[in-house]
MIGUFI-112250 format. One record per atom (N, C-alpha, C, O): z, x, y. Coordinates in steps of 0.05 Angstrom, whole numbers, padded with zeros to 5 digits, always signed. Layout:
<atoms>
ZXY
...
</atoms>
This chain:
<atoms>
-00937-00313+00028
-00920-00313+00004
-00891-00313+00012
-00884-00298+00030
-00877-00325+00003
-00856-00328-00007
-00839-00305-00006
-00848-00290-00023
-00820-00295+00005
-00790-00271-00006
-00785-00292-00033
-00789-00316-00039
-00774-00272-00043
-00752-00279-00065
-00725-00277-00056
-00716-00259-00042
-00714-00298-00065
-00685-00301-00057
-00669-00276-00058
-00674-00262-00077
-00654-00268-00044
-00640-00236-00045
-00614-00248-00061
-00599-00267-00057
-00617-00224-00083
-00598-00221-00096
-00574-00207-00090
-00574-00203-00065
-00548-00194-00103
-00535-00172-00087
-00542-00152-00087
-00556-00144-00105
-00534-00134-00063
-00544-00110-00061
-00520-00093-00072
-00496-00088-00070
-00549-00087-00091
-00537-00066-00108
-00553-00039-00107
-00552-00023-00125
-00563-00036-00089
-00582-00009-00089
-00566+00007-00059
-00569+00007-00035
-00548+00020-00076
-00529+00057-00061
-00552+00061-00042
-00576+00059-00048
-00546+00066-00023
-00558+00078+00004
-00537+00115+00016
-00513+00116+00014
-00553+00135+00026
-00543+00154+00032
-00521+00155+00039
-00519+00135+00054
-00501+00166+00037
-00478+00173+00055
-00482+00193+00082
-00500+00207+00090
-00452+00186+00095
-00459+00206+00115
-00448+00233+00106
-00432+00238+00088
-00463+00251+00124
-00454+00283+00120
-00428+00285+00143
-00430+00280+00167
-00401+00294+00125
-00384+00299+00142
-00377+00334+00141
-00380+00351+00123
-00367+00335+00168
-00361+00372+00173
-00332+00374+00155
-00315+00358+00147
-00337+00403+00153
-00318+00402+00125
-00285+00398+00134
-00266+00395+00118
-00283+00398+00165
-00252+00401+00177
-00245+00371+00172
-00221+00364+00175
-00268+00348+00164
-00261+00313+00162
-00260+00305+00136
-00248+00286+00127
-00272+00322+00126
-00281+00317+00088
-00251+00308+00081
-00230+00321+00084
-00255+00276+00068
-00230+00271+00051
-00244+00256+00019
-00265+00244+00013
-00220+00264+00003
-00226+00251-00019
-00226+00222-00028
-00207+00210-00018
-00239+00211-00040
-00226+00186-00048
-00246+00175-00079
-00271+00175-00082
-00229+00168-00097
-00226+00171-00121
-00246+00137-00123
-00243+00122-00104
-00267+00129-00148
-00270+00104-00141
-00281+00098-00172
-00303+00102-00181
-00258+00086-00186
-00268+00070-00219
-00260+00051-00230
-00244+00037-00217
-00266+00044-00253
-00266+00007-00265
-00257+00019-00287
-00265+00039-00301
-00238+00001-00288
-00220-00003-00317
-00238-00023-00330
-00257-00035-00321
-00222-00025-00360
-00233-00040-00380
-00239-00073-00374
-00254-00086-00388
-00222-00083-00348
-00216-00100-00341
-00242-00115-00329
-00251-00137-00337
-00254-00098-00306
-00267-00099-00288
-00262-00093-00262
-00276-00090-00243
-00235-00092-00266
-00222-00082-00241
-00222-00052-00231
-00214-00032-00242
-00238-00057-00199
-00239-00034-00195
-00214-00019-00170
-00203-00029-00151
-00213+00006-00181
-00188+00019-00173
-00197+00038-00150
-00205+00059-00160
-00198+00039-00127
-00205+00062-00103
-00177+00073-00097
-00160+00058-00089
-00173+00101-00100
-00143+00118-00096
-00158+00144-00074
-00181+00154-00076
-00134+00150-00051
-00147+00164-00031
-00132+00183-00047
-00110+00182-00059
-00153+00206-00044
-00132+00233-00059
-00128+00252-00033
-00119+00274-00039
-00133+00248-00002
-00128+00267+00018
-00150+00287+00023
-00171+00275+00019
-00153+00306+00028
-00167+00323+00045
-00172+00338+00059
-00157+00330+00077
-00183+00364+00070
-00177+00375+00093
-00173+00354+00118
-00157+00357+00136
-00191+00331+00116
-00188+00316+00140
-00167+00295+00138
-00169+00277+00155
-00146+00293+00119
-00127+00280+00120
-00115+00275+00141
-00107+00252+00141
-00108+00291+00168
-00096+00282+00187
-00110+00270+00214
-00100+00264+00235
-00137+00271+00206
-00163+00259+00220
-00164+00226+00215
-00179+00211+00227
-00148+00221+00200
-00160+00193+00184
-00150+00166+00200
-00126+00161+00200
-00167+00151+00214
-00141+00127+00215
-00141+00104+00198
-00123+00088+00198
-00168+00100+00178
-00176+00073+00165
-00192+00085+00144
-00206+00105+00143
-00187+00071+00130
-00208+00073+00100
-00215+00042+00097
-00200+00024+00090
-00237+00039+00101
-00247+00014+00086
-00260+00013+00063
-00274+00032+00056
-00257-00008+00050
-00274-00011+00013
-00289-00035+00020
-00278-00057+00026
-00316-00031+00019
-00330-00060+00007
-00341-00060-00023
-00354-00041-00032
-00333-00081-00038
-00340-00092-00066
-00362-00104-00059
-00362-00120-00041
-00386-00098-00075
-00410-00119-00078
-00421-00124-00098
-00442-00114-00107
-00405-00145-00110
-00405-00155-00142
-00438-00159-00154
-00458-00161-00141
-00435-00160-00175
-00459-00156-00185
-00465-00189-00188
-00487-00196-00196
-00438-00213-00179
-00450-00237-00185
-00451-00245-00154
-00440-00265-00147
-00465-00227-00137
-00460-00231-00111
-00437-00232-00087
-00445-00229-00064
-00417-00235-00091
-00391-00232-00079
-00389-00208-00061
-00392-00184-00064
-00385-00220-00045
-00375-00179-00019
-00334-00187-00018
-00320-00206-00014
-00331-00165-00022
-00299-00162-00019
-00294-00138-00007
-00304-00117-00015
-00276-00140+00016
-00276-00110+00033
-00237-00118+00032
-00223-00137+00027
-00236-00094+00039
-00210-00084+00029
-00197-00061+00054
-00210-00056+00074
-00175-00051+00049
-00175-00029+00061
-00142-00011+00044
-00119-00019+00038
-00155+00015+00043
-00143+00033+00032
-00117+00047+00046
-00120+00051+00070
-00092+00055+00037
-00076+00063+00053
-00092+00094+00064
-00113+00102+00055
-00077+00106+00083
-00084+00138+00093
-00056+00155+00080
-00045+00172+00093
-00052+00151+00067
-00028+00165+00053
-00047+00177+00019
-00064+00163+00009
-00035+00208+00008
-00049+00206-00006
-00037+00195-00029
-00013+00191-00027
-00047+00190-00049
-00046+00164-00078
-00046+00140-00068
-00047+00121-00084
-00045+00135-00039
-00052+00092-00034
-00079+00097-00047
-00100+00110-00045
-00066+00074-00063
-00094+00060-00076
-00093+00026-00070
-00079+00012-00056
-00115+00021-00088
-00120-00011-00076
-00138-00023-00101
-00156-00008-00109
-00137-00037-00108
-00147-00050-00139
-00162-00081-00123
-00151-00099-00110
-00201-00078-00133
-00210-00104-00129
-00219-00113-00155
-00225-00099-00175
-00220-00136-00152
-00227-00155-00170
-00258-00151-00175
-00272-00166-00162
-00273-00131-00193
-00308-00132-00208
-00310-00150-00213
-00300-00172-00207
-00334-00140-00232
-00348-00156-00251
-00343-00143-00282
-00329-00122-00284
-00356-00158-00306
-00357-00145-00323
-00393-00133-00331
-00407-00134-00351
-00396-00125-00309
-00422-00117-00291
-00425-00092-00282
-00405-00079-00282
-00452-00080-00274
-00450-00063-00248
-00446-00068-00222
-00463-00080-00209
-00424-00058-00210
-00423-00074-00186
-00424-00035-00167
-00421-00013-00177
-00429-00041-00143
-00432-00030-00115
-00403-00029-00100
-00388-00049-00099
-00398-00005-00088
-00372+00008-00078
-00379+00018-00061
-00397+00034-00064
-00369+00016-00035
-00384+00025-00010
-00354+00039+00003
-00342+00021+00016
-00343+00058+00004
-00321+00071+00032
-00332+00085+00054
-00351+00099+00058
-00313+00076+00067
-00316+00085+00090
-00294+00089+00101
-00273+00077+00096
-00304+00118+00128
-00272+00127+00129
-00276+00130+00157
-00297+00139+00166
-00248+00120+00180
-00256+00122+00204
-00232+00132+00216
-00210+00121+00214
-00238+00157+00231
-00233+00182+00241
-00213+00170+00271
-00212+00151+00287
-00201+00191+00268
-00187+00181+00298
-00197+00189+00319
-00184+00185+00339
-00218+00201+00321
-00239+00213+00347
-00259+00185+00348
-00281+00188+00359
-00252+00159+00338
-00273+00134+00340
-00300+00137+00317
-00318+00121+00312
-00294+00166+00304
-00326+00168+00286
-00320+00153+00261
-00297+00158+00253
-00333+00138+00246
-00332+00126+00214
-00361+00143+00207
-00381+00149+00220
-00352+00146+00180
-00365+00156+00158
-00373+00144+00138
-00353+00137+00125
-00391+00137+00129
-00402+00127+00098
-00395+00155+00082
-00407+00175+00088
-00373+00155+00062
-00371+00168+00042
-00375+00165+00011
-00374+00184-00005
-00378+00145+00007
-00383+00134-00022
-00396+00117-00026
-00381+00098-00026
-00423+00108-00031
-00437+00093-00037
-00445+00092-00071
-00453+00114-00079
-00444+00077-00088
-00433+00079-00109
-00439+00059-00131
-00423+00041-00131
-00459+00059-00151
-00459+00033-00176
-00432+00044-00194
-00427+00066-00202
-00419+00020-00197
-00400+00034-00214
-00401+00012-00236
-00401-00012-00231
-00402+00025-00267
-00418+00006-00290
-00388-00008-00303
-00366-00003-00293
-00390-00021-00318
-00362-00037-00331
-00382-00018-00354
-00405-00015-00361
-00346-00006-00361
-00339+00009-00391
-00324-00015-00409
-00299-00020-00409
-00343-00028-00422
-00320-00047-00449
-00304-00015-00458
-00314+00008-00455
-00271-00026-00473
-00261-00016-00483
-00278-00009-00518
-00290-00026-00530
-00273+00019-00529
-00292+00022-00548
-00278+00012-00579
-00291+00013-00600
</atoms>
């Protein structure tokens, strides 16, 4: 038999467990637009940080990766869907470790 053609992946997978001295925040939602907005809000591990990456994985298939400032309020705005689309961060440490911290369906809110 046959696979079926793979659609996007849209099925959130675990994050990683980080120790609480790395734990940083980071903020991750869709405007009315579809545009989605990822803002680092900092952390105990704020001064651990050297990279934040964002991957977008549109719900019409599209991957868009990004990367977040390490300052806190850098934010970074990608282009959704008017869809559920998939938000993946990741945050990589200046000891060489990256973290999966956000794995994520994030739904389009029409304005009401």
């Amino acid at each position: 038999p046959s696979a079926a053609p793979a659609g996007p992946d849209l099925e959130p997978s675990p994050t990683d467990s980080v120790i609480e001295s790395n734990k940083v925040n980071v903020n991750v939602e869709k405007d009315h637009l579809g545009n989605i907005i990822v803002t680092f809000q900092g952390g105990s591990g704020l001064a651990q940080v050297n990279k934040i990456d964002v991957t977008l994985n549109r719900a019409d298939g599209q991957v868009k990766t990004t990367e977040v400032g390490t300052k806190v309020d850098d934010s970074v705005t990608l282009e959704g869907t008017r869809n559920t689309d998939r938000v993946m961060v990741y945050v990589s440490m200046k000891n060489g470790q990256k973290y999966k911290i956000i794995d994520t369906l994030v739904p389009f809110k029409a304005r009401p």
